[in-house]
N, C-alpha and C positions, 0 to 999 in steps of 0.2 A: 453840428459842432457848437459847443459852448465858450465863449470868451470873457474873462476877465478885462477890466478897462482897461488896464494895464497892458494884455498881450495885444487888445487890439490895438493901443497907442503905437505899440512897435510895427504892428502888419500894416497902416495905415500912415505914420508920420503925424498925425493926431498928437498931441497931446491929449493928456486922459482928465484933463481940468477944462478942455475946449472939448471935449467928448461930451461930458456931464454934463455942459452948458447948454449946448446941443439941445441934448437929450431933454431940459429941463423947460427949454424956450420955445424951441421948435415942434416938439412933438414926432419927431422924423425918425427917431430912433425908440424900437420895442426891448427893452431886454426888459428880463426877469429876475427878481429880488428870489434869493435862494433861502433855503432852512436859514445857513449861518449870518445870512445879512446881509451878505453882498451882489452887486447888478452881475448878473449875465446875460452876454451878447449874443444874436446866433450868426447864423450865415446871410442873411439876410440884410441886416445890421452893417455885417462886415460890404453888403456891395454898395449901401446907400453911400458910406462913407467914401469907399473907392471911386463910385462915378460924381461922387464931390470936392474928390481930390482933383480929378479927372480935368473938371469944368473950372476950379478953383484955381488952377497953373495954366489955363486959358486966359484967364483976366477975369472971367467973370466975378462977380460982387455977389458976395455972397447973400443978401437979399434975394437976391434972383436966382440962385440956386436953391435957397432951401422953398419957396416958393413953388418948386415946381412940383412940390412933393415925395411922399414918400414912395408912391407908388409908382410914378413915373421915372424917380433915379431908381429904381429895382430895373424897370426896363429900358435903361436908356442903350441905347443902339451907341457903339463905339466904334465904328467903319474907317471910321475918319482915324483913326490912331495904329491902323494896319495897313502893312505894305498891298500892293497885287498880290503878289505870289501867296500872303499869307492868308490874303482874302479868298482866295481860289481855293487855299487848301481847307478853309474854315465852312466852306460853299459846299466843297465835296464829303466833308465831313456831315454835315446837317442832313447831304439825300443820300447818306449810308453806301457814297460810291468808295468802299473800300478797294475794289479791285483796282481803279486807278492808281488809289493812293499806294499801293502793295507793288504795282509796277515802275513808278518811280524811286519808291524805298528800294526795290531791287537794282534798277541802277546808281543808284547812290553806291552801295553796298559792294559792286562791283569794283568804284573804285577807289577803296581804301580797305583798312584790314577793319576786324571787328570793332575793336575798342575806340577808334573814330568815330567808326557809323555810330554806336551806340552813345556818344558823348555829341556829336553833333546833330546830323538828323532826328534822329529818334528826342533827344531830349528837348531841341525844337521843338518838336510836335506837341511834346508833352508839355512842355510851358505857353506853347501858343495857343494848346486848349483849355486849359486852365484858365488865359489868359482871355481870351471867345467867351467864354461862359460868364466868366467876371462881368464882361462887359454887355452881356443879352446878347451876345450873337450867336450862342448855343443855348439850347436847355440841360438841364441836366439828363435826361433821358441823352442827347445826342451823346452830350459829353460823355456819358456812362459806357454807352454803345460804342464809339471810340476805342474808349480805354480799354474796352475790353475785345475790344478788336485786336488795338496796339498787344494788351497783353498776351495774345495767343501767337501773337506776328512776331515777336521778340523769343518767348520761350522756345518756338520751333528752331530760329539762328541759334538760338544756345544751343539745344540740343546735336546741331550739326557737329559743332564743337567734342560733343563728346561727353556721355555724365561721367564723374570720374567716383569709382569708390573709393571708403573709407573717405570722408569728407572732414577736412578740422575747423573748416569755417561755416558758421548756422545764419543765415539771412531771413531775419524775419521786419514784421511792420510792428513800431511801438505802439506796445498795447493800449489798445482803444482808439486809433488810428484809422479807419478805415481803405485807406487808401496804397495800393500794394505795386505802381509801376516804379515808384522810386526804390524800391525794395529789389525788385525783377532787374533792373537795369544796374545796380550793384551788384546783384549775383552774374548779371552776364559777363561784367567788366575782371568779376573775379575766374572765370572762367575762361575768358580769354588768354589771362594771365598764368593758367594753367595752375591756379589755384585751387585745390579739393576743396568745394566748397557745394552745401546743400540750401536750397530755399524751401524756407515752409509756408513763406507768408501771416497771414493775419493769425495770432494765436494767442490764446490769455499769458498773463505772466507767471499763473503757475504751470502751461504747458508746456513756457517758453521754458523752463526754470528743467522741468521731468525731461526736455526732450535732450538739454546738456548734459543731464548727470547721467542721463542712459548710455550716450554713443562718444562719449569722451570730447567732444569738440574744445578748441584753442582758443577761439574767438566768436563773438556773433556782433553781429552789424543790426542796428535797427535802424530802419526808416522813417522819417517823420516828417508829413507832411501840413498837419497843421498844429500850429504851433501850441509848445506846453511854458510851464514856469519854470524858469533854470532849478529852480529848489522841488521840483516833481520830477525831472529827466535824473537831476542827481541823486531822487530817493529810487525809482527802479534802476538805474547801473551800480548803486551801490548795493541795493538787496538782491540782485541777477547778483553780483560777483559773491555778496558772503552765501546762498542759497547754491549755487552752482559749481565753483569751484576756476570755472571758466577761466583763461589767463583779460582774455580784456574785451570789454564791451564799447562797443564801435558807434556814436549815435551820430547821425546827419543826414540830410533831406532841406528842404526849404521851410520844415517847420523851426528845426534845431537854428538855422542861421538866421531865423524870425526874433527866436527867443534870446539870441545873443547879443541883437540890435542892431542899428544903422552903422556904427562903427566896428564890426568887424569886417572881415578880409573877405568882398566876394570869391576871389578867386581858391580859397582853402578848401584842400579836398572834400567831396562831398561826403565822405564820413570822416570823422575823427571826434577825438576826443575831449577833454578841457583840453585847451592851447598848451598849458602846461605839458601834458602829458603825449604832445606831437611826436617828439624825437624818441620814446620811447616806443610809441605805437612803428614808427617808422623800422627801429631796431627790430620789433616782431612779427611785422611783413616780412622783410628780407629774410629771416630768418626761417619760415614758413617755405618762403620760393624756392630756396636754395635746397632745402628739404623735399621736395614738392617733385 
């Protein structure tokens, strides 16, 4: 993934004028000057700065952080900033003891209804590995294997549920996105709700585009979990809606609530729309259910 200084200022609390300084004195940061001129950051980039943020709200002085290099904040080990329990669960995650983990997720699950489990445990999990990996306690291989674990252990509870035909609502990951459990975990939550609703996952934007205009769908929800420019999320929901016909496109994930900054509302639904357009989006749920 590519970052402008900009959206990393936001994922990071960075300002992007102490980014550049950084980058200019230290040497600790690699990004790449593009065709049109400007730096791009990768994922890399993104964790020097996280486990400098990390050691930087410790007390440390920043001399001695950037000191330690850049190769060594790539791996710096973050043990010490997780509970037990989530170190246990980040342990069993590394030696692929998924069946444990599938045994405790089933008692969880036992006691509450879906849309619980799926907002609490599960998305626990899901931020706490994101969160591991951030910090070198996973690789990305574990992390992947995970995820794709988590993802096959989530779509089977949906399915229990029920697939519902004729579906009005299309759940996909915003394109160029790679990443599909924040996606999965909206389609289950709609599902609970007994909302006709289909997941396709990862798809180009002209697929996303052919797959509305064929089977008539109401809405589609995108997923976004690394973060775009508010002025690129509003150029695909504006060209999905005139291209489509769709009544409204739904975007949210941890990337969408990256791009909109430190001051907005953690607690706002994980999809929605510009703020403006909340109580409107809210009018076409109910609308949807009541139908449904």
């Amino acid at each position: 993934m590519k970052y402008l200084i900009k959206d990393l200022s936001k994922l990071t609390g960075f300002d992007g004028a102490r980014i550049r300084k950084w980058q200019e004195r230290y040497r600790i940061l690699r990004p790449e000057r593009g065709a049109n001129g400007y730096w791009y950051y990768g994922n890399e980039d993104y964790i020097v700065l996280t486990n400098m943020k990390r050691l930087l709200d410790k007390g440390e002085k920043l001399q001695s952080v950037v000191s330690l290099g850049r190769e060594y904040l790539l791996g710096m080990m973050g043990a010490d900033d997780f509970s037990e329990s989530e170190m246990s669960l980040i342990k069993r995650i590394s030696n692929n003891d998924f069946a444990s983990i599938e045994k405790d997720f089933d008692e969880e699950y036992q006691r509450m209804n879906f849309g619980s489990f799926v907002r609490g445990p599960i998305r626990q999990a899901v931020v706490l590995t994101g969160s591991a990996w951030e910090a070198g306690l996973l690789s990305v291989a574990e992390e992947h294997a995970f995820s794709r674990w988590l993802f096959t252990y989530i779509y089977g509870k949906t399915r229990e549920l029920g697939i519902p035909r004729d579906p009005v609502w299309l759940v996909c990951v915003f394109p160029g996105d790679p990443h599909e459990l924040g996606a999965l975990m909206h389609y289950a939550l709609l599902i609970s709700k007994k909302i006709p609703a289909k997941y396709a996952g990862t798809l180009s934007m002209d697929h996303i585009v052919d797959e509305l205009k064929r089977n008539g769908y109401r809405n589609l929800s995108l997923s976004m979990v690394m973060p775009q420019s508010l002025e690129k999320i509003e150029t695909v929901r504006k060209r999905i809606l005139e291209k489509s016909g769709v009544n409204k496109v739904l975007i949210g994930g941890r990337g969408y609530r990256a791009a909109l900054g430190p001051d907005s509302d953690e607690e706002k639904p994980q999809y929605c729309e510009p703020p403006v357009m909340n109580k409107r989006r809210k009018n076409a749920l109910e609308e949807i259910k009541k139908q449904s």
